[in-house]
DRENVEXMAR-630923 format. One record per residue: residue number from 1; x, y, z of N, C-alpha, C in turn. Coordinates in Angstrom, 3 decimals, padded with zeros to 6 digits, always signed. Layout:
// residues N
+-----+----------+----------+----------+----------+----------+----------+----------+----------+----------+
!   n !     n_c1 !     n_c2 !     n_c3 !    ca_c1 !    ca_c2 !    ca_c3 !     c_c1 !     c_c2 !     c_c3 !
+-----+----------+----------+----------+----------+----------+----------+----------+----------+----------+
! NUM !        X !        Y !        Z !        X !        Y !        Z !        X !        Y !        Z !
...
+-----+----------+----------+----------+----------+----------+----------+----------+----------+----------+
// end
This chain:
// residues 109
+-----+----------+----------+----------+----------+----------+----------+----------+----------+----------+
!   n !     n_c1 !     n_c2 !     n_c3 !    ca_c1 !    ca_c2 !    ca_c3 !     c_c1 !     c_c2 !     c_c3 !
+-----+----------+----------+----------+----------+----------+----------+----------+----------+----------+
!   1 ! -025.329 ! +001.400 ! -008.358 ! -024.279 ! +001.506 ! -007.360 ! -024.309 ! +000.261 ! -006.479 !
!   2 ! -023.113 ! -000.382 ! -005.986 ! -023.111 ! -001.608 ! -005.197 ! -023.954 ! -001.193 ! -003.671 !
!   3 ! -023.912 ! -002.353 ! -003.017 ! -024.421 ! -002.346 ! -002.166 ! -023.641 ! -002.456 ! -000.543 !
!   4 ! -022.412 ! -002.844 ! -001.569 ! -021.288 ! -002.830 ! -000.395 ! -020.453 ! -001.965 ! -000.715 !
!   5 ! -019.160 ! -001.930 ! +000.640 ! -018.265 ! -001.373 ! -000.316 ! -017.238 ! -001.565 ! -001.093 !
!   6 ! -016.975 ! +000.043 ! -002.143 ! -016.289 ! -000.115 ! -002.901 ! -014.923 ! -000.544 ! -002.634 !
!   7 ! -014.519 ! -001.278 ! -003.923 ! -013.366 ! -002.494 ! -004.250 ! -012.378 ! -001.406 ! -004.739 !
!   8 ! -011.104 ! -001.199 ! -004.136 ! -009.931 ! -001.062 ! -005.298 ! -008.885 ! -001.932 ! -005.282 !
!   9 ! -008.243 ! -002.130 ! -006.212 ! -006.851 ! -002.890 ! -006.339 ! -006.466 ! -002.759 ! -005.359 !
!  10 ! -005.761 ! -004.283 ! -004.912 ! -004.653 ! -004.386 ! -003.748 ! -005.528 ! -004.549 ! -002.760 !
!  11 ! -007.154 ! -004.111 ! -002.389 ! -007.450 ! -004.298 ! -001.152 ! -007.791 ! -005.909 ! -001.101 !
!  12 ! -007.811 ! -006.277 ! +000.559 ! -007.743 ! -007.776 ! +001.323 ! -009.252 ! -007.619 ! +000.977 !
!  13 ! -009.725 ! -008.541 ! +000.594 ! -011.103 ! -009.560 ! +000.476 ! -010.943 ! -011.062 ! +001.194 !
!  14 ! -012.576 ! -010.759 ! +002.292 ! -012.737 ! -012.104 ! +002.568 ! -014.072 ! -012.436 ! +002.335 !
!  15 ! -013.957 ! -013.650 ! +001.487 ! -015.282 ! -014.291 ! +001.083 ! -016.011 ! -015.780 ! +001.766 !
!  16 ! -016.900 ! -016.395 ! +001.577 ! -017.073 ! -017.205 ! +002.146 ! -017.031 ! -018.432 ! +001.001 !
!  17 ! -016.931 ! -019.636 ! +001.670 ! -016.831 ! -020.687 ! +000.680 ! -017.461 ! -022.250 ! +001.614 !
!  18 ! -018.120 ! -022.875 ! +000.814 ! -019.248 ! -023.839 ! +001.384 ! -018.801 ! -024.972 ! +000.815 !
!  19 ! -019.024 ! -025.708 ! +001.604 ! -018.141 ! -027.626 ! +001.520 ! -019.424 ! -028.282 ! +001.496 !
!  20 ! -020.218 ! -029.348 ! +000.844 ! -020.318 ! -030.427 ! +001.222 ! -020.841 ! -031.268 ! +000.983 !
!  21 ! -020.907 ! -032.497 ! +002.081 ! -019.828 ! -033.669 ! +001.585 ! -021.239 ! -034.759 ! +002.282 !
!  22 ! -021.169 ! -035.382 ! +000.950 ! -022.159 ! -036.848 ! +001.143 ! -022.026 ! -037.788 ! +001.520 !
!  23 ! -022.433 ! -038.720 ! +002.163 ! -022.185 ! -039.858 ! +002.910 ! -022.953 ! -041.025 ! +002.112 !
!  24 ! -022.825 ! -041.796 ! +001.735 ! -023.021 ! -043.478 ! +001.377 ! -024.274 ! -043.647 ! +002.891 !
!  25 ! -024.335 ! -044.026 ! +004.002 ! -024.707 ! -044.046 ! +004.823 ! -024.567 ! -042.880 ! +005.743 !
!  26 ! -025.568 ! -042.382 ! +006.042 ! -026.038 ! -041.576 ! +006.997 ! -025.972 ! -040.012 ! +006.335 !
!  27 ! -026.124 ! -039.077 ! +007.208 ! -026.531 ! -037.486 ! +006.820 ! -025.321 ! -036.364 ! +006.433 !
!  28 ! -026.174 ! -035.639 ! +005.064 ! -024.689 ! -034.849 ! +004.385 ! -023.757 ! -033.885 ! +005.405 !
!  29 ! -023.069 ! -033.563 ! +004.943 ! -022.498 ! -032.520 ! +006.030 ! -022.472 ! -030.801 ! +005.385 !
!  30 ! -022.745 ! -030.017 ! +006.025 ! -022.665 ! -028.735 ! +004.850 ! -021.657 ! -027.849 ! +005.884 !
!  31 ! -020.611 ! -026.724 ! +005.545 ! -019.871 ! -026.201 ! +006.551 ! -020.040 ! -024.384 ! +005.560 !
!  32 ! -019.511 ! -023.897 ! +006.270 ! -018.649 ! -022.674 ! +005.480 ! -017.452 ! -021.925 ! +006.467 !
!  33 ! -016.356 ! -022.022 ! +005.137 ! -015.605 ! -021.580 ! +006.178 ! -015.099 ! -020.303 ! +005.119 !
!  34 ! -013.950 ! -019.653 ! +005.344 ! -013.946 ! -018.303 ! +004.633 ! -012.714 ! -018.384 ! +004.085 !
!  35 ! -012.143 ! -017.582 ! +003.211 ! -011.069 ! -017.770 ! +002.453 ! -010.782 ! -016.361 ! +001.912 !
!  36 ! -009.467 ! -015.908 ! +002.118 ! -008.851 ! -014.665 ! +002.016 ! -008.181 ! -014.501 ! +000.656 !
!  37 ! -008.226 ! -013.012 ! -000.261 ! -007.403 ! -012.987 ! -001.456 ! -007.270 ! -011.567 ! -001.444 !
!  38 ! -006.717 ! -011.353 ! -002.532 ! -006.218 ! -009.705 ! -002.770 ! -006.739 ! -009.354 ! -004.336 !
!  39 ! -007.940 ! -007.967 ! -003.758 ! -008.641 ! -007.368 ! -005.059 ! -007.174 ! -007.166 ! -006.455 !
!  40 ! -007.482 ! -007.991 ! -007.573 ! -006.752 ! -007.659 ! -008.675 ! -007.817 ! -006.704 ! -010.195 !
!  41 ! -008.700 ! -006.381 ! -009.696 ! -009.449 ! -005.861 ! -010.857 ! -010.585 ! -005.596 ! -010.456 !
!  42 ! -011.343 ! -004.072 ! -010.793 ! -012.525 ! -004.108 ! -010.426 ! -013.098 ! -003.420 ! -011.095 !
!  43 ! -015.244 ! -003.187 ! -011.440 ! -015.390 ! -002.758 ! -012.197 ! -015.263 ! -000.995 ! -012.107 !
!  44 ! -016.038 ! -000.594 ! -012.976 ! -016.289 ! +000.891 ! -012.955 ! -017.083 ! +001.302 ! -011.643 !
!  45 ! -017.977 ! +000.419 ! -010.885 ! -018.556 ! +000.806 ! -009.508 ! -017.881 ! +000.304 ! -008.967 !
!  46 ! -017.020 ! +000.082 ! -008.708 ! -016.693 ! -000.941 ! -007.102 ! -016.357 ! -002.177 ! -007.344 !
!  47 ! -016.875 ! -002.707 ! -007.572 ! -017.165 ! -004.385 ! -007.487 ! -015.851 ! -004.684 ! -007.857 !
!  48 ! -015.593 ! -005.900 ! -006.937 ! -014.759 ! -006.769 ! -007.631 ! -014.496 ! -007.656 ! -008.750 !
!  49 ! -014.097 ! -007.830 ! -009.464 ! -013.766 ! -008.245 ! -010.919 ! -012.823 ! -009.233 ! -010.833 !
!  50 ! -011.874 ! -009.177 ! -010.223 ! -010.600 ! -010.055 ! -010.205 ! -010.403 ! -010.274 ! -008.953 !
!  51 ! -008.979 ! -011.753 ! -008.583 ! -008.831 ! -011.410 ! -007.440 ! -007.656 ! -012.697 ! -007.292 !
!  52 ! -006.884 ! -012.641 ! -006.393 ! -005.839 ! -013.787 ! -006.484 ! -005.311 ! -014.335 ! -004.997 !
!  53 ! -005.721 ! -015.422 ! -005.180 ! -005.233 ! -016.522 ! -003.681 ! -003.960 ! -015.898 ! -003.281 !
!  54 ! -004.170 ! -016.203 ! -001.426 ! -002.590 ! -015.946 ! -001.516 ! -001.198 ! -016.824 ! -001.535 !
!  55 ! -001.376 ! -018.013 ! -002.280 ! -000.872 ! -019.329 ! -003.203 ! -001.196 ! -018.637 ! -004.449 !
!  56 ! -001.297 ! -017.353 ! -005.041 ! -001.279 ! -016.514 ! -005.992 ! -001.960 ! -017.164 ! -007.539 !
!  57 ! -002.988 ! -018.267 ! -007.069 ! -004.082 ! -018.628 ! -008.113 ! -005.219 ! -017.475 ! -008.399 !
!  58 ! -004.718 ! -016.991 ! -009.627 ! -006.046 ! -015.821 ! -009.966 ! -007.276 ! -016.422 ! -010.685 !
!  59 ! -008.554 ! -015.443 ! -009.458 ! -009.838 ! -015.957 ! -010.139 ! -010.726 ! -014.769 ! -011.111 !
!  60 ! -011.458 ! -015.213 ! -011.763 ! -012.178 ! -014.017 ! -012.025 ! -014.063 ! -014.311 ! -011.917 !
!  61 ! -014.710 ! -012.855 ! -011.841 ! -016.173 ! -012.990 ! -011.823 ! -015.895 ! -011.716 ! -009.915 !
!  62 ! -017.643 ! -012.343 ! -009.721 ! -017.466 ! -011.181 ! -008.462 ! -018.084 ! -012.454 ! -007.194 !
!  63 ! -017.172 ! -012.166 ! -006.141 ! -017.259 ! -013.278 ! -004.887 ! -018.249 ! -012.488 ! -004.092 !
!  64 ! -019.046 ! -013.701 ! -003.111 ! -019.915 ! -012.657 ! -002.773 ! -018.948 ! -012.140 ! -001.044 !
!  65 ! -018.449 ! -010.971 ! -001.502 ! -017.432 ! -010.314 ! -000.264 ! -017.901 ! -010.196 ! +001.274 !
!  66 ! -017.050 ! -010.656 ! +001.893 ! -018.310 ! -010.579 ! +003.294 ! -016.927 ! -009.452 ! +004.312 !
!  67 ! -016.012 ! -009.426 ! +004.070 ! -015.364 ! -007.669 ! +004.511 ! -014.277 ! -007.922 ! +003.022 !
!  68 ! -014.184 ! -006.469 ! +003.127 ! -013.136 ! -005.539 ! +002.426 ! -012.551 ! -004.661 ! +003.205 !
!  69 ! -010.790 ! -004.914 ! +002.984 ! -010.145 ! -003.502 ! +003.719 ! -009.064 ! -003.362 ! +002.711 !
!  70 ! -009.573 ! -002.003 ! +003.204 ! -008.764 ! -001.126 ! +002.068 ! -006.932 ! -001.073 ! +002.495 !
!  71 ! -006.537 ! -000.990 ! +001.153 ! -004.642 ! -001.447 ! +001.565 ! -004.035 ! -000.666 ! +002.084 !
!  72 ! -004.392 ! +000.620 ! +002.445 ! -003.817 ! +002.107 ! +002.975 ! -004.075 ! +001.735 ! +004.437 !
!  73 ! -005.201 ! +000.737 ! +004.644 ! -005.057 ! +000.891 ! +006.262 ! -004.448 ! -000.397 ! +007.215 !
!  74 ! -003.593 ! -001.123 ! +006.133 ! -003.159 ! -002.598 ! +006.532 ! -001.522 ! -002.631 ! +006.367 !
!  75 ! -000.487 ! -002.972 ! +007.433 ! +000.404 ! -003.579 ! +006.820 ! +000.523 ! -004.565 ! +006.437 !
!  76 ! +000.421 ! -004.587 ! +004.979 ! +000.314 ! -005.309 ! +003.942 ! +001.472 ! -006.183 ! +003.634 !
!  77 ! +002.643 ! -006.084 ! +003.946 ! +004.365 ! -006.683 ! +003.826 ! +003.790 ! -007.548 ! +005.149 !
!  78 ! +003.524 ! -007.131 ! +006.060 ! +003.534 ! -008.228 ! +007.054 ! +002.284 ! -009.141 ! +007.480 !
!  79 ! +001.616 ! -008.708 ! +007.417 ! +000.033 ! -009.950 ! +006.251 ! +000.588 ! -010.667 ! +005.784 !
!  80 ! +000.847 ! -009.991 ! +004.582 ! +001.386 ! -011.167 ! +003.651 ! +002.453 ! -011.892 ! +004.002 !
!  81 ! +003.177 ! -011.900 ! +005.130 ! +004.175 ! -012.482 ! +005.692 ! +003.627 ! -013.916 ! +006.427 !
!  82 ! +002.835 ! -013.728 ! +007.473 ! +001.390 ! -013.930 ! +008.253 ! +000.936 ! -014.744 ! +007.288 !
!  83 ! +000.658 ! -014.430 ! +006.414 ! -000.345 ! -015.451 ! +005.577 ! +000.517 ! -016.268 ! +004.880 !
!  84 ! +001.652 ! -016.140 ! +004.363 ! +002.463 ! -017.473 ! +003.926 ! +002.866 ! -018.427 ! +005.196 !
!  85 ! +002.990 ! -017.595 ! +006.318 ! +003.056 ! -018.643 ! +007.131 ! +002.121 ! -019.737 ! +007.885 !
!  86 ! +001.345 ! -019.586 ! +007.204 ! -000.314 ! -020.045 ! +007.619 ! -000.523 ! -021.113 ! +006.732 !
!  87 ! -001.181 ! -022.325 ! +007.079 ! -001.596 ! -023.974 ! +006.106 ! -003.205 ! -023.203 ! +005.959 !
!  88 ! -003.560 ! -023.319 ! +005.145 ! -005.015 ! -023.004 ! +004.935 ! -005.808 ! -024.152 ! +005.252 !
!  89 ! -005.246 ! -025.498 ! +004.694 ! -005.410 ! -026.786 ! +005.027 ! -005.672 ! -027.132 ! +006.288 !
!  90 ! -004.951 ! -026.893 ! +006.747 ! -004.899 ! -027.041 ! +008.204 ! -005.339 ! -026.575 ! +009.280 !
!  91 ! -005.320 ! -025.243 ! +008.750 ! -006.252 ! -024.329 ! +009.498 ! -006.888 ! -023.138 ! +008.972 !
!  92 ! -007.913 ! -023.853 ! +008.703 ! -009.013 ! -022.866 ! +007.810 ! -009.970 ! -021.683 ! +008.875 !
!  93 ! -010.212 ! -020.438 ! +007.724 ! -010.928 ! -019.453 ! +008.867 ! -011.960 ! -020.182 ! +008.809 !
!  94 ! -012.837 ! -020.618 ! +010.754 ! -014.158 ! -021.342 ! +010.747 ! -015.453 ! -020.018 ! +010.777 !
!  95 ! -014.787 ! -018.920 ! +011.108 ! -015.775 ! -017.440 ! +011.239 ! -014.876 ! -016.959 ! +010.765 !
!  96 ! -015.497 ! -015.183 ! +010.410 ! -015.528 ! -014.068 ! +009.818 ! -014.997 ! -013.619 ! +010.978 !
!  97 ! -015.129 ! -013.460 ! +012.393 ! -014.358 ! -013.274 ! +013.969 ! -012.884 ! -013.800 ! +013.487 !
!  98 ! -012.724 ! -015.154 ! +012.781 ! -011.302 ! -015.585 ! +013.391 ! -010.255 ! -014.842 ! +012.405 !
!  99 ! -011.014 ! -014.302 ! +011.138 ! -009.975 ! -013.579 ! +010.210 ! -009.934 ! -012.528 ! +010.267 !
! 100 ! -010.890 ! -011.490 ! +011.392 ! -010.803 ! -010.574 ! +011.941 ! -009.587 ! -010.021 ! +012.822 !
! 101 ! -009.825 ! -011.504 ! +013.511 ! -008.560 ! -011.418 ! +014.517 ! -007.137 ! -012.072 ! +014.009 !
! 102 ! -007.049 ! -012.315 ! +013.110 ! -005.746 ! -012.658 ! +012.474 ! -005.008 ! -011.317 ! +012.109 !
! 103 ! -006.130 ! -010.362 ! +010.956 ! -005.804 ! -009.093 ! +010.583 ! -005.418 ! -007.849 ! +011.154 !
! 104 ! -006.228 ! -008.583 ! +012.270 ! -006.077 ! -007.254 ! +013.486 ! -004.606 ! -006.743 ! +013.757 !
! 105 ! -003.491 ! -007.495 ! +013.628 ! -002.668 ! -006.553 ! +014.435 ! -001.671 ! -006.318 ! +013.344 !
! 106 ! -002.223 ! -006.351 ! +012.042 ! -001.507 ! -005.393 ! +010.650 ! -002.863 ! -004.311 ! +010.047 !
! 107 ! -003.565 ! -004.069 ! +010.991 ! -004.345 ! -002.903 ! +011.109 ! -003.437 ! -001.524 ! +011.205 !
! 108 ! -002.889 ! -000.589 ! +010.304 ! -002.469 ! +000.321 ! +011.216 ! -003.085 ! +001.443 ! +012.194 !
! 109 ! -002.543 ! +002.612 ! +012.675 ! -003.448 ! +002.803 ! +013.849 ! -003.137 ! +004.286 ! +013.360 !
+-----+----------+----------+----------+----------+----------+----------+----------+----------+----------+
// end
């Protein structure tokens, strides 16, 4: 049985993802910042299996998930609204706090 929790289709996954970057002169840089997708496949326990950017690039294997919310408790039409309107580029989640508070107010209640 996983150790987190269980994955179903459609739910928001946020994982973490690590940069870094060498210098010719002077000291490397290492960061992590986090990156949001939507569960597309999972196994027989839980786990995630699949999963697709929301620039709708699908990955597969299992990310190591740092929250899961389930799609019954999110408006999900307006997230996803929210999140196309968002540069990832530009402004990347720097904490697990800042995509907290992005999600927060398509939490329903």
């Amino acid at each position: 049985m996983p150790a987190h929790a269980k994955a179903y289709r459609g739910d928001f996954m946020v994982y973490p993802t690590r940069h870094h970057v060498t210098y010719t002169h002077g000291p490397s840089e290492a960061s992590t910042e986090y990156a949001i997708a939507w569960v597309t496949g999972v196994t027989r326990t839980g786990e995630v299996r699949a999963y697709v950017s929301p620039t709708g690039t699908p990955y597969k294997g299992q990310p190591v998930q740092t929250l899961l919310v389930r799609h019954e408790t999110l408006d999900v039409g307006g997230l996803k609204a929210a999140i196309a309107k968002r540069d990832p580029y530009a402004d990347p989640f720097e904490s697990i706090d800042a995509v907290k508070a992005f999600v927060r107010p398509f939490v329903k209640s």
